[in-house]
Residue, then its C-alpha position, 0 to 999 in steps of 0.5 A: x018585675x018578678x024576675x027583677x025581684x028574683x035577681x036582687x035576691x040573688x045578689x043579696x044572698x051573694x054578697x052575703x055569703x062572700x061576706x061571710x065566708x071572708x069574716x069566717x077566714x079572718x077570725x077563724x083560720x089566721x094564726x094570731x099574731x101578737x096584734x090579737x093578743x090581749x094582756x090575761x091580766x094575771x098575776x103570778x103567785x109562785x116561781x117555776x122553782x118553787x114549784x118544782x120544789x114542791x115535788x118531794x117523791x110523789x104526785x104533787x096535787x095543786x088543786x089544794x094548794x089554791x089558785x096557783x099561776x106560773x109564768x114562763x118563756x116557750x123554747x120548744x116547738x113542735x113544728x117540725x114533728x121532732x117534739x111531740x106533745x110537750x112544751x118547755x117553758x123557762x122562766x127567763x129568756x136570758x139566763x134561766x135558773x129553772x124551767x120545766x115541761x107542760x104535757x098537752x094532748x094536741x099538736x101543731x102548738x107551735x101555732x099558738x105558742x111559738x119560741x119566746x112567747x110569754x105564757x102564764x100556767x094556771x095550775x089548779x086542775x093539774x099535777x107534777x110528777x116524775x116522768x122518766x127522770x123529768x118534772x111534768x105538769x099535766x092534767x090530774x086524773x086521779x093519782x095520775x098525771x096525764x097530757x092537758x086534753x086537746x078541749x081544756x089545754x088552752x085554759x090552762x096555758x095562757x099566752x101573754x102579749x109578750x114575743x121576745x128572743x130567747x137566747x140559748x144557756x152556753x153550757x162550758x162541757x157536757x161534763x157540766x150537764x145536771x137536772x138544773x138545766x132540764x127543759x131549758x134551751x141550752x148549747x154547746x160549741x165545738x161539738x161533732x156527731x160521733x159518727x159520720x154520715x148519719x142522717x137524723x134518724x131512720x129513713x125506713x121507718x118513724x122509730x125514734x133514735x139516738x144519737x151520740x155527739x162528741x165534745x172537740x174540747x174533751x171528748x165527752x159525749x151526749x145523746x141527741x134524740x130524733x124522733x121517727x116523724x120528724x120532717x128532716x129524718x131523712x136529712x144527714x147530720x153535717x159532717x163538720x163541727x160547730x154550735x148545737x142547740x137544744x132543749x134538754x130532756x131526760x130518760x131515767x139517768x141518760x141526759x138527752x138533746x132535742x133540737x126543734x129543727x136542723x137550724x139548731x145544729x149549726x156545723x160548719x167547721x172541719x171536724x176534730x177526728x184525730x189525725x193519728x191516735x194510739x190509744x194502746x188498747x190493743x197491748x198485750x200484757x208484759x211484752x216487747x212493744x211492736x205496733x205496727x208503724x212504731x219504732x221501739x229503739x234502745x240506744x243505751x242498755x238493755x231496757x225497752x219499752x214494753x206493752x202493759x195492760x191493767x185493769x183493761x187499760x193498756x199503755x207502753x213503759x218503760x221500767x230500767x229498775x233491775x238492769x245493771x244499765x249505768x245508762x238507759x235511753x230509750x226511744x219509742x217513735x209514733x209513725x209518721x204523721x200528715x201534718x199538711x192534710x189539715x190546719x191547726x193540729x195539736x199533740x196531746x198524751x198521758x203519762x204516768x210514774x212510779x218510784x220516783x227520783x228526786x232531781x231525775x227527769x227522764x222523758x223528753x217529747x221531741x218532733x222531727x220533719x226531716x227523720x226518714x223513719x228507720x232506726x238509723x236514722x235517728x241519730x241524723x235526724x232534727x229532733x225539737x223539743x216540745x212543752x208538756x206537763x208530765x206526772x212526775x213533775x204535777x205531783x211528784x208523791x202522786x203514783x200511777x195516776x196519768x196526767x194530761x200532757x196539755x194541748x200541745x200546739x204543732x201549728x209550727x210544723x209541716x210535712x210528715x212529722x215522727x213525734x218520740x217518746x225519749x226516756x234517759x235515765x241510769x239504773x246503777x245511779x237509782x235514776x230508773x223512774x218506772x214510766x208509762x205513755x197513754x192515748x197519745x193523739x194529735x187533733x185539729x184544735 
């Protein structure tokens, strides 16, 4: 009877343990999901903006301003280590008009407040600062603005029952980029890392790193800030072109990207690196044009296309004033260029004028596939002419000031193409309009 009584205790104690083992895995280690979130029951009394307002140069206490309460959408995640200790919040999930960054001591956040949940900030206790360029609500300590601790942080975020699709802010340029849109999620389309075959940051070692993306659309450029102990450092920035979404953050006066993971860099087009490109920087100042590859030809009088430099920028002229030619046409010819390499290619240039004439429209912009690329075969080649926008004819009054010629498009054209600058004028008829020809590109579109 004893030992009967012995095994039922046993089996008592093993049935409880297992028990209680499986209630302390349910309750304490699960991730909760939205089905174990309850409505806070809060009631916000101030915008993300009019918060933001508040900050007039110096520590803004909320303490003393009572019982404030913000509400915001999540866009940051720390998930894969790239974000560190912070978390954006805007104030709308579709077309935000502010938003701002919450300082917490923890990681592993995302765990609790994932990419578009709702949360409500409860300000009393905390302060906004000036971090670096960027608004931040932490903890106040003092005259200081800390992280929120580890201990107190989920007192002060309260999450919602609220989960919703956050939709990325497309900015139209990274010219377009101000301290409005900091802490939002925001994108860019048609946009490549400067430089190839990168990879996100150091293999070798878990300093952060920057870098340097570029616009397709007009060659501006941004940062994209890659922490050292981000799990996909080691992984290569794709060598195409596409969509990026980011977070946007600030560092004294350089704006900069931070994605949450590599799904946020969506590239799969080719890249837009020139097909060709002079940008005439390597001129030297007041002298017979001769780069390499390039036909300088004078066909009527004694004027040539020359190299000049001013202020560091170079670029080529041609300037038939003071010849005594009663006709000046003058050619200068790219060297060839590969237009059977890649798909949808576009022509793109400046030019600038000086002294102009009324009624006299010097430069020509032809492309020729059939031109053997020798001075004599000029004559005999099929030259087409192409639709620019030229200095002189924007604005006539306008001096020395270079104009985008517009994208020019050669999609029409195959095989080896020659594209040439041809100037006609007459000194002795005052038709001697100075002229100069920049950054002469051509890009996949």
């Amino acid at each position: 009877m004893k030992t009967k009584n012995i095994i039922k205790l046993i089996i008592v104690i093993v049935v409880f343990v297992f028990t209680f083992s499986a209630c302390v895995e349910d309750s304490d280690y699960q991730i909760p999901d939205a089905t174990t979130v309850q409505d806070p029951g809060l009631v916000v009394t101030n915008t993300i903006q009019s918060v933001k307002d508040m900050y007039q140069g110096s520590v803004v206490d909320f303490s003393i301003l009572g019982d404030l309460i913000i509400e915001g959408y999540v866009v940051s995640s720390d998930e894969t280590g790239n974000i560190y200790k912070t978390i954006s919040i805007q104030d709308k999930p579709v077309d935000p008009t502010a938003a701002i960054q919450l300082a917490v001591d923890a990681v592993d956040m995302y765990t609790f407040y994932e990419v578009g949940r709702k949360v409500y900030v409860k300000l009393s206790g905390l302060g906004l600062e000036d971090n670096n360029g960027v608004l931040e609500i932490g903890a106040l300590t003092g005259t200081v603005v800390d992280r929120i601790s580890s201990t107190s942080y989920k007192n002060h975020i309260v999450r919602s029952i609220e989960v919703t699709t956050i939709q990325p802010l497309i900015l139209p340029s990274i010219n377009s980029v101000n301290d409005s849109y900091l802490n939002m999620l925001v994108q860019f389309e048609n946009i490549q890392a400067s430089n190839q075959d990168e990879t996100y940051a150091n293999v070798e070692n878990t300093f952060s790193v920057n870098r340097t993306f570029k616009s397709c659309s007009d060659n501006e450029t941004i940062i994209l800030r890659n922490s050292g102990f981000a799990d996909f450092r080691a992984q290569s920035i794709p060598n195409k072109r596409g969509t990026l979404t980011a977070v946007l953050g600030k560092y004294r006066t350089d704006f900069q990207l931070y994605i949450r993971s590599t799904e946020d860099v969506d590239f799969t087009e080719d890249r837009c690196d020139p097909v060709f490109e002079e940008n005439f920087n390597s001129a030297v100042d007041n002298t017979t044009l001769d780069l390499s590859g390039w036909i300088n030809y004078t066909e009527a009088g004694s004027a040539v296309w020359t190299e000049q430099v001013f202020n560091g920028n170079g670029y080529a002229e041609l300037n038939p004033f003071g010849s005594g030619d009663a006709s000046n046409i003058n050619w200068l010819i790219t060297p060839s260029i590969d237009l059977d390499a890649q798909d949808g290619e576009a022509l793109t240039f400046q030019t600038e004028h000086a002294y102009p004439d009324a009624g006299h429209e010097p430069l020509q912009v032809l492309i020729s596939t059939d031109f053997d690329g020798t001075e004599a075969g000029i004559a005999t080649a099929t030259w087409i002419a192409l639709d620019f926008n030229v200095s002189y004819i924007v604005d006539f009054d306008e001096w020395f000031t270079f104009t985008d010629s517009g994208t020019i498009d050669l999609a029409g054209f195959s095989g080896n193409a020659y594209v040439a600058f041809r100037y006609t004028g007459s000194d002795t008829m005052n038709q001697n309009m100075t002229l100069h020809v920049e950054n002469v590109k051509v890009a996949v579109q």
